[in-house]
C-alpha positions in Angstrom: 39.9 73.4 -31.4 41.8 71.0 -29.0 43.6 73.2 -26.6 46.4 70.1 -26.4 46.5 70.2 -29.9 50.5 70.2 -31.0 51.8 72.6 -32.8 51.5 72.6 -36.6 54.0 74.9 -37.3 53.8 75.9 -41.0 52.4 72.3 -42.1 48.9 71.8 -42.8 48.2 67.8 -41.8 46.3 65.5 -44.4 43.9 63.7 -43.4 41.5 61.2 -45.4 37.9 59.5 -44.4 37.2 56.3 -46.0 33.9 55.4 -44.8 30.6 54.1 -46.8 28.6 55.9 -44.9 27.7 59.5 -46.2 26.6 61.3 -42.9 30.3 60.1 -41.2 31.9 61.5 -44.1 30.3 64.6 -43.8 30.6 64.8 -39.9 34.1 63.9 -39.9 34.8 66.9 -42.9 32.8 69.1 -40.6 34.5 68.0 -37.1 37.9 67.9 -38.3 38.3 71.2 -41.2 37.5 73.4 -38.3 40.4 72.1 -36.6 42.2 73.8 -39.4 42.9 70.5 -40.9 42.6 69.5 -45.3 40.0 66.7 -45.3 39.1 64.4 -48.3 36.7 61.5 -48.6 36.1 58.4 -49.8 33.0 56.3 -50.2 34.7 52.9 -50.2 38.2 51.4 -50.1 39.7 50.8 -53.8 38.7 54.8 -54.0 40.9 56.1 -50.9 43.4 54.1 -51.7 43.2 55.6 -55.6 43.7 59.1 -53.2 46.2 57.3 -51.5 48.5 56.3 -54.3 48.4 59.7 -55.7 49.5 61.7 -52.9 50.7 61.4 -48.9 48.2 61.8 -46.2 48.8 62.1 -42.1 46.0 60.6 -41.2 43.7 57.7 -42.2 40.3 57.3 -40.7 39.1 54.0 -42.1 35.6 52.3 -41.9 36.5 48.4 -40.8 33.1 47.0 -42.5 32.6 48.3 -45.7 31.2 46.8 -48.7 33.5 45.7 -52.0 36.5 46.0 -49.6 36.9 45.5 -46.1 39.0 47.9 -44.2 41.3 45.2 -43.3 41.9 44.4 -46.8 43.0 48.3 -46.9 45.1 49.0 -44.1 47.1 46.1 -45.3 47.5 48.3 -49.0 48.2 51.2 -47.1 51.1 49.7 -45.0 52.8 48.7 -48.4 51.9 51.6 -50.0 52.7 54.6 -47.5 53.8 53.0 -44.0 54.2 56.8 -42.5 50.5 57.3 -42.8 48.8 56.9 -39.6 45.6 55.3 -39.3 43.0 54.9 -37.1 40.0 52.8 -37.5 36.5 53.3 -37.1 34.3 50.2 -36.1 30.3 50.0 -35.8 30.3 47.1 -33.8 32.8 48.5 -31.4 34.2 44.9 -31.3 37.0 44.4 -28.8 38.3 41.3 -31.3 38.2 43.8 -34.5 40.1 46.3 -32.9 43.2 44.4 -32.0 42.9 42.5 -35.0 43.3 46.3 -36.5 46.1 47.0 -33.8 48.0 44.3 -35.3 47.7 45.0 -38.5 49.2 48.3 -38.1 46.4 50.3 -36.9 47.2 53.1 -34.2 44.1 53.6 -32.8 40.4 53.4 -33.2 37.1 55.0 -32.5 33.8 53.4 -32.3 30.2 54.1 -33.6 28.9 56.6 -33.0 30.9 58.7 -31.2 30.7 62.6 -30.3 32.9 65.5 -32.0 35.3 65.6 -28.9 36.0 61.8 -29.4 36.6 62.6 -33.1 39.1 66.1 -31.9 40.8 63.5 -28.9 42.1 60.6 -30.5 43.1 62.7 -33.9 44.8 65.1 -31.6 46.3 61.8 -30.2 48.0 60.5 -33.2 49.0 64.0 -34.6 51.4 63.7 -31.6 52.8 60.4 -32.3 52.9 61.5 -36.6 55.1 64.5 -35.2 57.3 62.4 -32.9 57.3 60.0 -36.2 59.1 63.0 -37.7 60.7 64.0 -35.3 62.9 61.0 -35.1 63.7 61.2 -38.9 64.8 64.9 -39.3 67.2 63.8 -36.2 68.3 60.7 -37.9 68.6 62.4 -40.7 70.9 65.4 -39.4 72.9 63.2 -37.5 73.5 61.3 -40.6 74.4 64.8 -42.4 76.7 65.8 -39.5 78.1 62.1 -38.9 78.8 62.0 -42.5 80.4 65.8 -43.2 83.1 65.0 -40.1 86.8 64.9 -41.2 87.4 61.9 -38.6 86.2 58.5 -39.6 83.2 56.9 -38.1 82.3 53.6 -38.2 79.4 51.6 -36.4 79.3 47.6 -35.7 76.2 45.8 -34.3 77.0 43.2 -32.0 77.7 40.8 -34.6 80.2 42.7 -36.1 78.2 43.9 -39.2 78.7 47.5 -40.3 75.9 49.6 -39.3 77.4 52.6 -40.5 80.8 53.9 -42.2 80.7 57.4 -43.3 82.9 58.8 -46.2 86.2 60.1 -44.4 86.1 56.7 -42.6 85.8 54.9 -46.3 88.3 57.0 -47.9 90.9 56.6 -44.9 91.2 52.7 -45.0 90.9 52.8 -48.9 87.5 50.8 -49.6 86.8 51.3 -53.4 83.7 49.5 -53.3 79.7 50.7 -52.9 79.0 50.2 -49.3 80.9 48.3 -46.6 76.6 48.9 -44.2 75.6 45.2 -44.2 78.8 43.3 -44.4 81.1 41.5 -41.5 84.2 44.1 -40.4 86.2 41.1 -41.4 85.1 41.5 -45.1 85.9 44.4 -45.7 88.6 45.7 -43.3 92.0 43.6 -43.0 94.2 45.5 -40.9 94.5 43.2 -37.8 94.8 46.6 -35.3 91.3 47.8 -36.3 89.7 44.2 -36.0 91.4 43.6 -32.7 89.8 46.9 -31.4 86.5 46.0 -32.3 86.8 42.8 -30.8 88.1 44.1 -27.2 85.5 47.1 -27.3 82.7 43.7 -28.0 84.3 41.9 -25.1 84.2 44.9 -22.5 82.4 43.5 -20.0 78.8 45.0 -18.6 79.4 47.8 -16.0 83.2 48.9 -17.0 83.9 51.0 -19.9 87.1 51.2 -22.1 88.3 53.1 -24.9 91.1 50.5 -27.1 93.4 53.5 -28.4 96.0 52.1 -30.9 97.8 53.4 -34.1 97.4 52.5 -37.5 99.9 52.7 -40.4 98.6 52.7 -43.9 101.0 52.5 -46.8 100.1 55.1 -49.6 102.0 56.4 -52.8 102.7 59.3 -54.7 102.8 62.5 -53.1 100.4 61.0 -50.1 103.1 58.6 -48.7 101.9 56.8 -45.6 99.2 57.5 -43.6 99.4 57.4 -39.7 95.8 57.6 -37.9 95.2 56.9 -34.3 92.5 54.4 -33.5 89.9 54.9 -30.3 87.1 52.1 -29.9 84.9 51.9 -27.8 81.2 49.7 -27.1 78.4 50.9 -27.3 75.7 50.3 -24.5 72.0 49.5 -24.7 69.6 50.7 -22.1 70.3 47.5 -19.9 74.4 48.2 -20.3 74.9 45.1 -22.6 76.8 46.0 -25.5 74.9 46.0 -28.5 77.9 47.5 -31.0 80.5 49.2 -31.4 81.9 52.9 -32.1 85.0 53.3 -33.9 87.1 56.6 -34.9 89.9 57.0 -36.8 91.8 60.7 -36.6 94.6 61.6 -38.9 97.6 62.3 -36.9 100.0 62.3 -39.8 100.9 65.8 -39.8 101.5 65.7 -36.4 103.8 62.6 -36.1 105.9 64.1 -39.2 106.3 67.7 -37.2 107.3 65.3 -34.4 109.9 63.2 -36.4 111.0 66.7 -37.6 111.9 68.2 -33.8 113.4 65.1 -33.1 115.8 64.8 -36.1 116.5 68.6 -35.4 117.4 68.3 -31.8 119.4 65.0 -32.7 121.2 67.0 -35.3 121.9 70.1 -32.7 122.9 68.0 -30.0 125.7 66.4 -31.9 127.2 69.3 -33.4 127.1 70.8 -29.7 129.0 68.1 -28.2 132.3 68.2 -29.6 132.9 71.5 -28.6 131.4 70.7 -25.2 133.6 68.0 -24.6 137.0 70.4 -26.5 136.0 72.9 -23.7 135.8 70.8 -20.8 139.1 69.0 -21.5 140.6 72.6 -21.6 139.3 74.0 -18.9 140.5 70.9 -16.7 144.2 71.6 -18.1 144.0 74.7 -16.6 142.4 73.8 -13.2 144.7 70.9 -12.7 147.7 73.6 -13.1 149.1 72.2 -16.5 149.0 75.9 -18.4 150.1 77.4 -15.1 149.2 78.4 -11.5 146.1 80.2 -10.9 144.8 82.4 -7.9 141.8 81.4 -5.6 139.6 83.3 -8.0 140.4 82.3 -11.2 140.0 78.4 -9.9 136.5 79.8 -8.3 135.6 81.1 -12.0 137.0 78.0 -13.9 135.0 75.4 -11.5 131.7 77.9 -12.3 132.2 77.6 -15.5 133.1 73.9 -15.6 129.8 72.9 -13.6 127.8 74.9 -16.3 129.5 73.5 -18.9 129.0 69.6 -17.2 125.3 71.0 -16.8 125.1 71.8 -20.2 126.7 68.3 -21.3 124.0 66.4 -19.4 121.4 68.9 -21.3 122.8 67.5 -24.8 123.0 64.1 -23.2 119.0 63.7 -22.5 118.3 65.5 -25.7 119.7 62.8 -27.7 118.5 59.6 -25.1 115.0 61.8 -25.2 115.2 61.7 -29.3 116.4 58.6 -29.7 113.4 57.0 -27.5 110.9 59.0 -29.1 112.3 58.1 -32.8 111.7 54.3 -31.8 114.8 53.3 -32.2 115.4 52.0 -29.1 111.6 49.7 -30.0 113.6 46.5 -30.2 116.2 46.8 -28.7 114.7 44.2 -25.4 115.6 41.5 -23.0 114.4 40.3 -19.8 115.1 42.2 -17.1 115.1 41.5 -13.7 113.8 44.6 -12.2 114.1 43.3 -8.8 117.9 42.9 -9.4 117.9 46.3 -11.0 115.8 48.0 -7.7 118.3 46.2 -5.3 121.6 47.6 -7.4 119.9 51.3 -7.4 119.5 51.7 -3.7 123.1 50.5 -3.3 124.3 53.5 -5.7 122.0 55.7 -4.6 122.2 55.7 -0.4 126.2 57.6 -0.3 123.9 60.5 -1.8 120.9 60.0 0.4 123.0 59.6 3.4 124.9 63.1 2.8 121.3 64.7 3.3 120.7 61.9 6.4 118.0 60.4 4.5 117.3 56.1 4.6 116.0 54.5 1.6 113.9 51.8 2.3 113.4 49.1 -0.1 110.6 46.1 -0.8 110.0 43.9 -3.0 107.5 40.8 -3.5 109.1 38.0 -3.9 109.2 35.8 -7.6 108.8 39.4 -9.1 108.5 38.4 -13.0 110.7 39.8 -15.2 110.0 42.4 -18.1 111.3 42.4 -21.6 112.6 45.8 -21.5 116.0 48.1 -22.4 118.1 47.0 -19.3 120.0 51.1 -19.7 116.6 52.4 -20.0 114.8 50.8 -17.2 118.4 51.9 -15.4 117.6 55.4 -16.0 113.5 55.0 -15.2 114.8 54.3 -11.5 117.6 56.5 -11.7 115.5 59.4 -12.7 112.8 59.0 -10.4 114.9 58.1 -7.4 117.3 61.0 -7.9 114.4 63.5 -8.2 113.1 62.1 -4.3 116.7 63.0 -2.6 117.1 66.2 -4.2 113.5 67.5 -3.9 113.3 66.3 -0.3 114.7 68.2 2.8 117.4 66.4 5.5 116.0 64.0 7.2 113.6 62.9 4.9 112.9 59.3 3.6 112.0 57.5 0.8 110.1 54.4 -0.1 110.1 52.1 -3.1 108.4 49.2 -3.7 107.9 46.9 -6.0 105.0 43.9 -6.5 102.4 42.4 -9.1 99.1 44.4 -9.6 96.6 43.9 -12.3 98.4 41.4 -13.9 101.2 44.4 -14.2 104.6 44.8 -12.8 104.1 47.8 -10.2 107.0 49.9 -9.2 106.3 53.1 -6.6 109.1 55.9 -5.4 107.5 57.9 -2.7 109.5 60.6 -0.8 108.2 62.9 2.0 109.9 66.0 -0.2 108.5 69.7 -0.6 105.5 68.2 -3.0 104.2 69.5 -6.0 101.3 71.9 -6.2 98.6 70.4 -8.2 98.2 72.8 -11.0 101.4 71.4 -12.1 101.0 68.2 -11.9 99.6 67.5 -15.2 102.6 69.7 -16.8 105.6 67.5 -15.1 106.3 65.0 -18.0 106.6 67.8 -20.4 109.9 68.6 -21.6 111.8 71.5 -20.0 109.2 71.7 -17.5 110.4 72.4 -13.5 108.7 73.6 -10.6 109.7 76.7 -9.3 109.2 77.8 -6.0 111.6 78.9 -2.8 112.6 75.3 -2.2 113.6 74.2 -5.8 115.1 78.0 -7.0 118.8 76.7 -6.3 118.3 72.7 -7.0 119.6 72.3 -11.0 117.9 70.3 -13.6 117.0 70.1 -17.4 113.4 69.3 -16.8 113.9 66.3 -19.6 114.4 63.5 -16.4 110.7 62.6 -15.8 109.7 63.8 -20.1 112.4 60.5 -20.8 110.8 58.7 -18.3 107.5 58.8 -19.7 108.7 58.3 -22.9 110.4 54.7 -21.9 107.2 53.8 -20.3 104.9 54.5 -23.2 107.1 52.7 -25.8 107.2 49.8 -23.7 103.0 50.0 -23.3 102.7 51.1 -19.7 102.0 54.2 -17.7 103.2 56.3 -15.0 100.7 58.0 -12.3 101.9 60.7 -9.8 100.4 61.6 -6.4 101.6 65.0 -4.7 100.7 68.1 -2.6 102.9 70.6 -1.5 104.8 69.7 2.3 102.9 66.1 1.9 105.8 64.5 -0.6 105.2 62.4 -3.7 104.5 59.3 -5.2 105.3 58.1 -9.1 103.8 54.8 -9.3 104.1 53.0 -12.6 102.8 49.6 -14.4 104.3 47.5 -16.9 102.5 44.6 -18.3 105.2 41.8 -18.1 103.7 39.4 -20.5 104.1 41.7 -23.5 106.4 40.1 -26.1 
């Protein structure tokens, strides 16, 4: 046996000899069944490919000139008949011009007359490699297929002209297609929501050499028990070996659950925070009566203990107070509530509040901006407390004597807005955890500074409902740097 021989595993391979000659026939049998092989024969060609019809075989070795039937005549049959059947072609002329003529008719490989036993074992050996690649690649289509279409996410798969390659059940069942198959047909035809057909279209015109993923959200109206159906949306080309896109990849998750659990803390917090402040308030306004001497005098003491107690309370106020800006921005209730703003206005009016406060702790706040800075169509309070947040956060984390920077200018076709202070920093395992609500750095220079730890979690939330994002750059003793991008042309 052929020591490169592949490994057969637990399947026999087939093989059939069509060949009018008797003594190649038998040499072949011979040759090739002490490879371990099952060998039949055929004397001429409408006989093998009798065998043929009746059952699959790995191999073909096929005689080119042979009488009632040329070979040519049945490796065209055979290519109709079972196209996974590898063949290779024996010629006794050994004729360059009948080989390739072979070759393209869908021929593998061939051997001439005569050749020797180890001829025979090498180019059988040969295609038994390319049969088991051959099947190779199906079982892995095939399981991917399996796995692709057992996933509880939808998947669906464009070419480059926007026909559907692929679309497995979940993805079917999640936009509501009631028909047979949406493989074949334009996205166009059977899709109508405008957010998924814009995604494909922006993943298509990704340019070579950058990659993005379009992430959107997708309502879809249902009935009954279901209701409606939020899914988020991620798109993104797909590449051929020389980078040009060739398709798409789309995925819809089910984030239903999710956004109801959401709208359910919200509506809980909103509800708390209301019923909290009245009594706040009722407090408050009694515990100044007493402070400003109307029930009576007090001692030193008792005004030490009342003024405690009143800056908790006023801590506890602001508390309730971002609660309910933090729900209503996450509710979307605050979605259209826009106009122009001039942030440049806005930047100019926040160092001018801002600087009594920075100059107590002898700190300058220096201020540019570009000049024709476009406006944004944004929530003039909201993009008041953005600025206020952020700039607020830089004097109190940042020891006398410090400064801080903010800028404002045009990048990426975005309206740009950093706050950099030379503060105590942030370490970075907590930099990804800042924007989350409650969240504070503790160390020994922020134990006695006061907070909520909702400032920068409102923050983010402004600047995700109006479509932009916010970046932080930090180390401890080094300062930091929020810099944030708002597209200005978004109506």
């Amino acid at each position: 046996m052929v020591k490169d021989l592949p490994d057969l595993g637990l399947i026999t391979p087939h093989i059939l000899v069509v060949d009018d000659e008797q003594r190649i026939r038998d040499a072949c049998r011979m040759v090739l069944t002490s490879m371990g092989f099952t060998v039949e024969t055929a004397s001429d060609g409408p006989k093998g490919l009798d065998l043929i019809e009746e059952k699959h075989f790995d191999i073909l070795l096929l005689d080119l000139m042979m009488p009632n039937m040329s070979g040519f005549e049945v490796l065209t049959r055979v290519r109709d008949i079972d196209p996974d059947t590898v063949v290779i072609v024996i010629t006794g002329y050994a004729t360059l011009e009948h080989s390739i003529e072979a070759m393209k008719k869908g021929a593998f490989d061939f051997i001439p007359k005569p050749f020797t036993p180890d001829q025979l074992r090498a180019v059988v050996s040969k295609s038994l490699r390319y049969t088991h690649a051959l099947q190779d690649i199906v079982t892995s289509k095939s399981r991917m297929r399996v796995m692709v279409n057992r996933l509880m996410d939808g998947v669906m798969t464009t070419d480059s002209d926007k026909r559907i390659v692929l679309a497995n059940p979940a993805f079917r069942h999640m936009i509501g297609f009631k028909g047979s198959t949406m493989v074949g047909s334009l996205v166009s035809e059977t899709i109508t929501d405008e957010t998924l057909l814009k995604a494909v279209d922006q993943a298509l015109a990704t340019p070579p050499g950058s990659f993005s993923e379009i992430v959107h959200e997708l309502s879809i109206p249902g009935s009954g028990i279901d209701g409606e159906k939020i899914f988020s949306v991620r798109c993104s080309p797909f590449r051929g070996r020389t980078d040009h896109n060739i398709g798409t990849i789309t995925v819809l998750h089910d984030i239903t659950a999710v956004k109801k659990m959401d709208q359910m803390k919200s509506d809980f917090v909103s509800m708390v925070s209301h019923e909290i402040r009245s009594p706040i308030n009722s407090l408050l306004m009694q515990l100044k009566i007493i402070l400003d001497g109307l029930a009576g005098e007090t001692t030193p003491k008792q005004r030490e203990i009342l003024e405690r107690a009143t800056d908790k309370m006023l801590n506890l106020n602001n508390l309730v107070t971002e609660l309910l800006d933090l729900s209503r921005i996450e509710s979307g209730l605050v979605a259209h509530e826009k106009e122009l703003v001039d942030i440049a206005g806005l930047l100019s009016e926040q160092k001018i509040f801002h600087t009594p406060y920075a100059q107590k702790k002898q700190m300058e706040i220096e201020l540019t901006i570009e000049n024709n800075l476009p406006k944004i169509l944004a929530n003039p309070r909201h993009m008041d407390e953005v600025l206020s947040n952020l700039i607020t956060n830089a004097i109190k984390y940042s020891p006398e004597g410090g400064s801080i920077r903010i800028s404002a200018g045009v990048k990426s076709e975005c309206l740009s807005i950093e706050v950099a202070d030379s503060g105590f920093g942030i370490p970075e395992e907590d930099l990804d955890k800042i924007f989350s609500r409650f969240y504070r750095v503790k160390d020994s220079n922020t134990r006695t500074i006061h907070g909520t730890g909702l400032g920068l979690a409102i923050v983010k939330s402004i600047i995700d409902s109006l479509h932009g994002s916010i970046t932080v750059k930090s180390a401890p003793g080094e300062g930091t740097e929020f810099s944030i991008l708002l597209p200005y042309n978004v109506h």
